[in-house]
N, C-alpha and C positions, 0 to 999 in steps of 0.2 A: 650553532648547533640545532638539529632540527629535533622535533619532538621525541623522535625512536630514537633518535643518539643519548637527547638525553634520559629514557628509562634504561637503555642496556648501557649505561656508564655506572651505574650502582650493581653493575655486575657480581655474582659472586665469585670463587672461588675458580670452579670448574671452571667458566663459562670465560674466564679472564685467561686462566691454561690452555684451553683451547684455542682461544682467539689468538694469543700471542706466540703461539708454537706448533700449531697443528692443523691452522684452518685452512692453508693453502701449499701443508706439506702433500709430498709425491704419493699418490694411493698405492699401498703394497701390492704385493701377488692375491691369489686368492688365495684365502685357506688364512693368511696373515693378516695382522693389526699393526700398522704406524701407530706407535703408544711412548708417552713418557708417564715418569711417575708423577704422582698429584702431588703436589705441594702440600706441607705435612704430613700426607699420608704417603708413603713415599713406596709401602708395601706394593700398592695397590696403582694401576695403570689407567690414563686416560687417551681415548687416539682417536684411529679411525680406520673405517675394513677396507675393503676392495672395492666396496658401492658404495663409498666416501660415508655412509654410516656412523651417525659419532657413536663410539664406545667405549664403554668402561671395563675395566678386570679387577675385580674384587677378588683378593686372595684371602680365601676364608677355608678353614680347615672343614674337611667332611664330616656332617653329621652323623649319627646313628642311624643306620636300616638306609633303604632306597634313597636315592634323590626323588626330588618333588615332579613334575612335570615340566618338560623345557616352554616355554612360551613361544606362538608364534604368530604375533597379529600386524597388520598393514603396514603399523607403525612402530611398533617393540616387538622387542624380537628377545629369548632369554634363554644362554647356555648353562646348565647347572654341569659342577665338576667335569669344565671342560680342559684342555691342555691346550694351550696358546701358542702359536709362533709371536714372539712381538721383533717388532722390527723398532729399532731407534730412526728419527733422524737424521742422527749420523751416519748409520750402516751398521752401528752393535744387534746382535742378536740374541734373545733369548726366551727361554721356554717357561711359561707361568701356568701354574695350575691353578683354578679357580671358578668364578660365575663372570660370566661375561654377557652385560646389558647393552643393547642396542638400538638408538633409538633411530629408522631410517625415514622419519618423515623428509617431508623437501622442503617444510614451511621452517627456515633458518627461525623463527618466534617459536614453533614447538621446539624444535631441535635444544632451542636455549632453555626453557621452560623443563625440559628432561632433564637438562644438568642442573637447575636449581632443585628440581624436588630431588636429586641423588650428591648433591650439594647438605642437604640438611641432613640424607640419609648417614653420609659420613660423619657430618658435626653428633649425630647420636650417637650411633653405635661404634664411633670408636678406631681404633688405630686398626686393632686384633679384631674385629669382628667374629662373632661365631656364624655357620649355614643359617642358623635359623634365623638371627636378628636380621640378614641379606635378606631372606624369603618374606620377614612381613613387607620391608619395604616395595618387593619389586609386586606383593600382593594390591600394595595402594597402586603402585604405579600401574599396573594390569587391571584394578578396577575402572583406572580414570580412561588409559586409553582404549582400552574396552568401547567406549559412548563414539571414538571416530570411527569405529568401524559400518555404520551407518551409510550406504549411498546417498540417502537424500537429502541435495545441496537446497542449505538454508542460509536464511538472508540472518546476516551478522552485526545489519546495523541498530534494529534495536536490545540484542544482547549489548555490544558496543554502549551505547545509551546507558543500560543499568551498569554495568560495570563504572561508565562516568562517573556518576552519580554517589556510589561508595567509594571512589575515587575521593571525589571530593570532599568528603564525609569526612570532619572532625573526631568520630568516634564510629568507623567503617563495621566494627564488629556491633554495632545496635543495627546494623542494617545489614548485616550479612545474615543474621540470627530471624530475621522473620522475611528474608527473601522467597519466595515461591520454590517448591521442588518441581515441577515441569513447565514448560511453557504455558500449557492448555489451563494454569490458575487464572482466577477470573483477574486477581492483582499482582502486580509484581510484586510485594513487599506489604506484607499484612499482618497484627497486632491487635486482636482486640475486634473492637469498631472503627478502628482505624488502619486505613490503606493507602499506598502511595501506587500509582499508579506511572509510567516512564514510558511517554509515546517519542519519537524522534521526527523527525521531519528536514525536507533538506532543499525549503524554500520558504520566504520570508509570510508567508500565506500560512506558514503553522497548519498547513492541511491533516489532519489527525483520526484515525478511524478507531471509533469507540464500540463496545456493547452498550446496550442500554442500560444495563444494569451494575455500570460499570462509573457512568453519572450520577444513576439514579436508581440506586441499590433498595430491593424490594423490603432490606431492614434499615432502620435508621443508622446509619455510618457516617464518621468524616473521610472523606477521600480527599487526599490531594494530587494534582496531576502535575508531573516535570515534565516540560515542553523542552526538548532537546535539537538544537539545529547539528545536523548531520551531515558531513559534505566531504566526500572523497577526495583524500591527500595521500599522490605516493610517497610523501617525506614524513606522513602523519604515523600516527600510531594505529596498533592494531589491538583486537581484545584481548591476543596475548600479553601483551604487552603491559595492556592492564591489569591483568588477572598478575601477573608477577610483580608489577609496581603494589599491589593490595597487599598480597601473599607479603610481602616482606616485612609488611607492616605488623604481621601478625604475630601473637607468639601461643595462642591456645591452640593445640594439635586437633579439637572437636569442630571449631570456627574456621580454622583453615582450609580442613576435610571437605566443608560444606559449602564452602567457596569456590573450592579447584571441582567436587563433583558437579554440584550447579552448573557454570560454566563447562563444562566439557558435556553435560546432557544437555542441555540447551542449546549448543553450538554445535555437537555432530559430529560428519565427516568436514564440514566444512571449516574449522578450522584446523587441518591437518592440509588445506590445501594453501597455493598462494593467497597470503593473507592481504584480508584487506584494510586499507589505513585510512584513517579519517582522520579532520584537520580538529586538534583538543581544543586549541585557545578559542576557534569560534567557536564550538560549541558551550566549553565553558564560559563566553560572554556569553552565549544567545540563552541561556538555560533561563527558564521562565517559571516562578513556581503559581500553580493557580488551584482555587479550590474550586471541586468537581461542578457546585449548584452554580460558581458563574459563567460557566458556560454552556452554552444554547443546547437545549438537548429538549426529545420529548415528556413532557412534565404529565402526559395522561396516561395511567398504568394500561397496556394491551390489553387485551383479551384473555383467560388462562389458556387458550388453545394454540396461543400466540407464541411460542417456545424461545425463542432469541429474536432481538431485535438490533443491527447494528447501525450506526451512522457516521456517515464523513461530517468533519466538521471545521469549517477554518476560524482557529481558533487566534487569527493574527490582531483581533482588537479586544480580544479577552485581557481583564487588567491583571499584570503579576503583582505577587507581594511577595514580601521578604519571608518566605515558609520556613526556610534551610533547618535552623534550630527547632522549630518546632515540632516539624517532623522526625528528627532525631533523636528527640524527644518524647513523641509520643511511640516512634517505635525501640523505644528503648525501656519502655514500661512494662 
């Protein structure tokens, strides 16, 4: 079993309905949905459009006053009090009223990631849903896919890297709770006077480009830095991947939020695209934890005219030590 098999085998719900009834049935006409009903919920319809689209039908009685606005971005797509053709499998037909979400990326890791977060939307709200409990959720869901609508393609392998890293985490929510809100923080993961810093690298040289201030912080700080070896596997895993294996973990609706928004601002449009896999077990062998002062950096403060200063550094005979717990520790204070 390679590493992507084994995160999408703790599949949920949806994402097992699909697979095993729908991922490689015949695309309808247009205008129609190949849909069966979800398991448990049995109201409510799971399929796919005309542009192979995965979809949902949520049959939710109309609210008071207008419907909300239909959604229509890259990647979600949202029909409020729409009327359905569904088409069975078999060839049964029928007509459903309701909201119909769509989620039409091509990255098969988002496509799955859409039915866990409407996975949990159903475990909440219920058999009977009302319009309004359907509308918070496709609100979270339209904030998060929001962030892919971005053109510019970013590099995925040190999101990848942090995402690792609370992967591997004993206690993922001390580390999801002081993760940085955009790329451009000076640390990944900060607490205090204390920072964890997650460079990757994807040669045994540990070549690693730092700020200055990032070693050798102009207040006194403990920094610690994860040295993360990175290396392209198409059998490997992706950060969706990750972000789902985390997510599952979770059960605080504030910790999760901050997880799925992170990850989808930091990663863009480019994870809505073919996603990219990297090989887990080296990296969680090669993961190196080192505190920031023993490695080689400049120790004489610049100039104040001096505004950023950055440095390559091969960090491959830097000594690690056993940090994991401590870190977790200090960012969980």
């Amino acid at each position: 079993m390679t590493d992507a098999q084994g995160v999408r085998s703790q599949a949920g719900r949806l994402r097992a309905a699909f697979a095993h009834s729908l991922a490689t049935a015949p695309l309808p006409a247009e205008g129609a949905i190949c849909a069966l009903p979800i398991p448990g919920f049995e109201a409510h319809r799971i399929g796919r459009n005309h542009e192979g689209a995965v979809c949902l039908v949520i049959a939710a009685p109309a609210g008071d006053g207008a419907a909300r606005p239909d959604v229509r971005l890259q990647n979600l797509r949202v029909q409020r009090r729409a009327t359905c053709d569904v088409l069975r499998p078999t060839g049964e037909r029928e007509s459903l009223l309701g909201t119909v979400i769509a989620c039409s990326a091509e990255s098969q890791d988002l496509r799955g990631f859409f039915l866990d977060l409407f996975d949990q939307a159903l475990a909440a709200i219920g058999v009977t849903p009302q319009e309004s409990d359907v509308d918070w959720w496709i609100d979270q869901a339209t904030r998060l896919f929001a962030e892919l609508e971005s053109p510019e393609i970013r590099e995925i392998r040190g999101l990848w890297g942090e995402l690792l890293v609370i992967a591997g985490a004993r206690d993922p929510i001390a580390l999801i709770r002081r993760w940085h809100d955009t790329a451009e923080n000076r640390f990944d993961f900060l607490a205090g006077s204390f920072a964890l810093e997650v460079k990757t690298c994807r040669d045994s040289e540990r070549l690693h480009l730092f700020s200055l201030s990032q070693l050798r912080p102009p207040v006194p700080m403990e920094v610690v830095v994860a040295s993360v070896p990175v290396y392209a596997d198409p059998h490997g895993i992706s950060a969706i991947d990750l972000l789902s294996e985390i997510d599952r973990r979770l059960s605080d609706a504030d910790i999760r939020a901050k997880l799925r928004q992170t990850t989808f601002q930091v990663g863009g449009g480019s994870l809505a695209q073919s996603p990219q896999r990297f090989d887990r077990r080296a990296a969680t062998d090669g993961l190196r934890w080192m505190w920031a002062t023993a490695i080689p950096a400049l120790d004489e403060r610049p100039p104040p005219e001096v505004l950023a200063v950055h440095i390559q550094v091969r960090c491959r005979d830097v000594q690690g030590e056993n940090l994991a717990n401590l870190v977790e520790a200090r960012l969980r204070a």
